[in-house]
Every structure is written in structure tokens, then in C-alpha cells.
N, C-alpha and C positions, 0 to 999 in steps of 0.2 A: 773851502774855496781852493782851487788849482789854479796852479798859474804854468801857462809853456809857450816851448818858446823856440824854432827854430833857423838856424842860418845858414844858407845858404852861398855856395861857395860858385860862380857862374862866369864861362868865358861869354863873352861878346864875340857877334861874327865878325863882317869887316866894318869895323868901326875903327876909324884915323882919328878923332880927336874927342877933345872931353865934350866938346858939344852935343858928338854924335850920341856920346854915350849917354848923356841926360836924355838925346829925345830916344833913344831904346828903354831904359830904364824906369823914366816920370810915369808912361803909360801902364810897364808893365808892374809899376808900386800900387799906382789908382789899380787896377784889372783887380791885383791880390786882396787890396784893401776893400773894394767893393762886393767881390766873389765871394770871400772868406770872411766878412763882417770882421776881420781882425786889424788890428795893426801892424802896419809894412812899412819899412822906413829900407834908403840905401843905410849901411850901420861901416862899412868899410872899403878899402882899396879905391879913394875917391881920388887919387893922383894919379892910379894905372885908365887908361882910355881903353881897354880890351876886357877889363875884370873887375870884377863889384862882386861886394858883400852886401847882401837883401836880409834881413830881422822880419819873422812875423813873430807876432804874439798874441795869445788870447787869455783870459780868465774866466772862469767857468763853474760853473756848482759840483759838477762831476768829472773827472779823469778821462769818462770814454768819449765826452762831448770835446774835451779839448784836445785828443788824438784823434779824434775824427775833423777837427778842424784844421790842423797843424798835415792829416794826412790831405786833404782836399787840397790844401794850398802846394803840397811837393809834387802830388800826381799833375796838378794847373802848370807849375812849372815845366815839369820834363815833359809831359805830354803835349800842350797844347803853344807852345810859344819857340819854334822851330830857329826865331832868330837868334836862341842860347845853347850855351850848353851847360847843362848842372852839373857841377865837376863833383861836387859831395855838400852835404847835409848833418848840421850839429845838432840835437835839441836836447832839448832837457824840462822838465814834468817835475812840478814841485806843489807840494800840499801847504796851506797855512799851518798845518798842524807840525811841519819840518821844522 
């Protein structure tokens, strides 16, 4: 089994308050969570109104299936969702056998 798992580091455009910033964010958790059959949660920076940390994760039988999902979900981000910007990207790839 594999487990991975990466985080995303994202400004917001012009977004003035925490409100705004859920209705930018809820959409774009549902988009990842759906697109990517994985799990998306916001995972940090929930006080800043301009900047959030997004967690996807997936578990997987094989290594190349769960880098091919972890890449799906960063190219969804920086390419197709214009009202961000992906400032950088964490992951990390662990076997049960670790």
C-alpha cells in the first residue's frame, strides 16, 4: 500500500475577507476532491484572508497510480484555476512497508 500526500502553499487574488475566502476555496476543495477521487481539505493559514494551505491525499496499491494522482491534482491547480496563485508544493510518498 502507498500512501501521499501533497500541500499546497496558494495566494488568493483580491479577496478582503475570510468570507471571501471560503467562497474561493469550498469550490475549489469540492473541484480537487471530485477531479482527483482524493482527499482535499483546507489543512492551514485559516486566519490569513489572502492565503491557505489545501492537503490532498490518496492511498493506492502502486506508487505510479498515486504520483499520477498527486501530479493531476498540482497541474488542476496551477493550470486551470486562474483566481490563484501556487506559491509552492510539499509532498511526500510513503510505502506501508516504511
Amino acid at each position: 500500500m502507498w500512501i501521499g500526500w501533497v500541500e499546497f502553499d496558494i495566494l488568493l487574488g483580491d479577496v478582503q475577507s475570510l468570507k471571501e475566502k471560503r467562497s474561493v476555496i469550498r469550490p475549489l476543495i469540492a473541484d480537487l476532491s471530485r477531479r482527483t477521487e482524493a482527499a482535499a481539505a483546507e489543512v492551514g493559514d485559516h486566519d490569513l484572508h489572502r492565503r491557505a494551505a489545501i492537503g490532498v491525499s490518496v492511498i493506492g496499491a502502486d506508487a505510479a497510480h498515486v504520483r499520477d494522482v498527486l501530479d493531476r491534482a498540482d497541474r488542476m491547480l496551477a493550470e486551470e484555476h486562474p483566481e490563484i496563485t501556487l506559491l509552492s508544493a510539499r509532498r511526500g510518498l510513503h510505502s506501508s512497508e516504511d
